[in-house]
N, C-alpha and C positions, 0 to 999 in steps of 0.2 A: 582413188588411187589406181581402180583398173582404168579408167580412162589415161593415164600418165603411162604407163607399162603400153596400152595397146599402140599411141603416140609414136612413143622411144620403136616400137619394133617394123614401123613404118618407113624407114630408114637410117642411115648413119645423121644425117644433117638434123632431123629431128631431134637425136640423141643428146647431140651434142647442143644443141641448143636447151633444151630442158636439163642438161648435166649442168652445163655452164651455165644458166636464170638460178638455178637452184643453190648451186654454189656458193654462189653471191648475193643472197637471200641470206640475215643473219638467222640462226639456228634452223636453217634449213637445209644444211650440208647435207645429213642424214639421208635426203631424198635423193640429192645427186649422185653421194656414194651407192645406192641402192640401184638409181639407174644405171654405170657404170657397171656394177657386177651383175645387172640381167645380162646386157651387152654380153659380157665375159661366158657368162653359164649361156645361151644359146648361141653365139656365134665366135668364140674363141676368144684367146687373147688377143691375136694380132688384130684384128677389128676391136676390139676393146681396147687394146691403147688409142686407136684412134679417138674415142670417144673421153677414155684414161685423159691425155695429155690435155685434154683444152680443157675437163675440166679441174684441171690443177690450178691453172692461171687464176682464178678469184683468191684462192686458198694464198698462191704467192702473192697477192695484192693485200690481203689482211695481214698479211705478214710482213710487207714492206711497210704498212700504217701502226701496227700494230702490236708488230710482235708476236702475233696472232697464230700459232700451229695448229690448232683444232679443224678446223675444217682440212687442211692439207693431210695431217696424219688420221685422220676418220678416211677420206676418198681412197687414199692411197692404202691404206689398211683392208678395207673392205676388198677390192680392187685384189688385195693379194690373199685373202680366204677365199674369194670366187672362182684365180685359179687355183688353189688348192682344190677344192669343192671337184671343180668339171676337171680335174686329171685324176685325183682317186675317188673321185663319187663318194665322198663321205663329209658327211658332216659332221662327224664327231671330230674328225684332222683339222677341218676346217675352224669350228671352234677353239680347238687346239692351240690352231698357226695362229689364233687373237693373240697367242703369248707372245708373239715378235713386237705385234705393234706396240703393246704395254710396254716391254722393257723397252723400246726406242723412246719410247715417250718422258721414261725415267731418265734415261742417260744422256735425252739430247734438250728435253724440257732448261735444265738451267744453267745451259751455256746459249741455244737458240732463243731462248725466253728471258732475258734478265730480269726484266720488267715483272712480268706476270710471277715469278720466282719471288721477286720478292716480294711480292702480296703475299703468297703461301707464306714466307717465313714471316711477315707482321702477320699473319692471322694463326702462326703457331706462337709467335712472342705473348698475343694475344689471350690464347688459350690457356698458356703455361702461366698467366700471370691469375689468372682467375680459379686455376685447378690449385694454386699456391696459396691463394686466400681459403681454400677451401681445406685444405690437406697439403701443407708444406712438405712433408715425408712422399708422399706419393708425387706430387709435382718435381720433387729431386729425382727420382725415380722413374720415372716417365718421358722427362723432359728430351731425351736425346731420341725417342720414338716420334715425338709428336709431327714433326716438320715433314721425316721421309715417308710415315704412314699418310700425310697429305700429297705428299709428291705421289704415291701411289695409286691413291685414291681418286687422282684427275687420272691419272693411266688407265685407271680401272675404269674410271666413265668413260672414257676415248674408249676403248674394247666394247663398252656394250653397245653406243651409237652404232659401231662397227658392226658387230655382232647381230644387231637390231637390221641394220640396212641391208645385212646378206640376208639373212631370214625372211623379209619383204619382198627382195630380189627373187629369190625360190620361191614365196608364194606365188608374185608373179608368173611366174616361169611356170609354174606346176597350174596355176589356174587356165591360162590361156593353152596350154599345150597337154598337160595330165590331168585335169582335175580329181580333186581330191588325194594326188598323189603325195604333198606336202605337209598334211595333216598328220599321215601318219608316218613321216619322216620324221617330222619334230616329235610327236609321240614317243619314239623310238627313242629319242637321242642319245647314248649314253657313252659319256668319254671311258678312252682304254685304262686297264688299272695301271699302268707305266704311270698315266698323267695324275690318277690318283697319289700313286710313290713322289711323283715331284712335288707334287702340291703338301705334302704331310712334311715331306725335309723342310721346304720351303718356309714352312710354317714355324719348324723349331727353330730353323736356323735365324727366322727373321725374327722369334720372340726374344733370342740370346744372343744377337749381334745387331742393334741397331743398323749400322751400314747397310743389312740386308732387308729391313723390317717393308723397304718401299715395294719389296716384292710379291709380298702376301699379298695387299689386295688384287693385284695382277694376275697371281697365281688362280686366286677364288671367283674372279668374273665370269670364267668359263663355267663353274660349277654351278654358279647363280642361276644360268640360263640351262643347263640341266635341269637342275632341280625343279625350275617351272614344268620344262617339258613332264616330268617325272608327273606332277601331279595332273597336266593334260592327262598325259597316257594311264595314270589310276582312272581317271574320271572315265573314260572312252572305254578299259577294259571292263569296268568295274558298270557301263551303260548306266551311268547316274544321271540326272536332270542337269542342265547346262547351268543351271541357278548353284550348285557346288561352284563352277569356275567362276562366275560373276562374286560369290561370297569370297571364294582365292584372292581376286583380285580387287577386293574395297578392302580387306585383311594385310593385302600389301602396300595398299596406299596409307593407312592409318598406321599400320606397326610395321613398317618397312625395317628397320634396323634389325628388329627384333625376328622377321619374316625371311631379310637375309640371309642371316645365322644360319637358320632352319631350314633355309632350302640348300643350304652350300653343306651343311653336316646330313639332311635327305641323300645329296648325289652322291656325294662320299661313300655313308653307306651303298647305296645305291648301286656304284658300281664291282663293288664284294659279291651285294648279297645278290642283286637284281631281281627287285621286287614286280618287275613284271614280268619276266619271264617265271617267277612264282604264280602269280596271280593266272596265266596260261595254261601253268598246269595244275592249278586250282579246279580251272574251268573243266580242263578236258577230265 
């Protein structure tokens, strides 16, 4: 991956050439979008649209085949957290601004997607017919959440590819030009309590108004990628064996659902109580 970053900063034509291969690579957006926002964090936006616009073109090509938005709203998302990022230097805003691409992805997914729209809604017809066999009472119940918590739920992955590709982006950027300075950025990471307040309404509002329920998981993507950082920055303050984060992360691969939970209710608290800025003056 450092050889692709050293590549991209070799010129614009480079860039855009490995934005655009990668684009157009299935499930390899993530790298393009990632190139795109190095561009953006060391040399501005206006040279980053340069790189921005071409590679949208494969994104519009799946989409003229396909129906296909993932790869166009992942490049273009990323793309608009990076300038977030390099005008307030924060990446907590930066994760933040993930909540534009999410809701664009709920409100434009099933008028721009028919097709893919309605796979979601045969695979909640689907769901609701098997939760029915199982608890009639709860499947009445349920049923009008099932479809927009899936519609949210691809929003919520569109954000973390996003989310994932800016994060890459700043290691880049911080390996080749600060090293080590990214390590302890993400360490750090911890959203404002404002986003906390939105995320808790967010939460009631979307358990007692289906209409809103596609928003939750939107709302809690950002906190997910906290919460990781959360348990980096335990591990680094707390100078543990690096074999803690390797157990973290085969914990999240096996009980992920149950992992998510727990790290989105960690950031929460989190950012109340702020367990590392405890853990600081623990030490000192």
């Amino acid at each position: 991956m450092g050889a692709i970053a050293r590549f991209v900063m070799q010129g614009p034509y480079q860039a855009i050439l490995l934005a655009v291969l990668f684009a157009a690579i299935p499930l390899m957006y993530w790298v393009s979008a990632a190139i795109v926002a190095l561009v953006i964090l060391r040399q501005g936006l206006n040279k980053g649209l340069n790189v921005l616009l071409p590679a949208l073109l494969p994104g519009i090509v799946w989409y003229a085949l396909q129906q296909e938005i993932t790869v166009f709203m992942v490049v273009l998302g990323c793309a608009m957290m990076a300038s977030v990022l390099r005008l307030a230097v924060s990446l907590p805003k930066a994760m933040a601004a993930s909540l534009l691409l999410g809701l664009a992805v709920v409100v434009l997914l099933p008028s721009l997607s028919p097709l893919w729209f309605d796979i979601l809604q045969q695979g909640a017809q689907q769901y609701s017919q098997l939760l029915t066999e199982k608890d009639p009472k709860a499947a009445t119940m349920l049923e009008p959440w099932i479809l927009p918590l899936l519609l949210g739920g691809i929003a919520a992955l569109l954000q973390l590819f996003a989310m994932g590709a800016l994060l890459l982006a700043r290691s880049w950027q911080a390996k080749m030009f600060n090293p080590g300075e990214f390590g302890k950025e993400f360490q750090a990471l911890r959203l404002p309590h404002w986003y906390a307040v939105v995320a808790i309404v967010v939460f009631f509002v979307g358990i007692s108004s289906s209409q809103m329920a596609s928003w939750i998981p939107v709302v809690l993507a950002p906190m997910f990628v906290m919460g990781v950082s959360l348990i980096h920055g335990i591990v680094a303050k707390k100078q543990l064996s690096s074999q803690w984060i390797m157990t973290f992360y085969i914990s999240l691969l096996f009980f992920l659902p149950y992992m998510y939970a727990l790290l989105i209710l960690m950031a929460l608290l989190d950012i109340f109580i702020d367990f590392r800025g405890r853990l600081n003056e623990t030490a000192n």
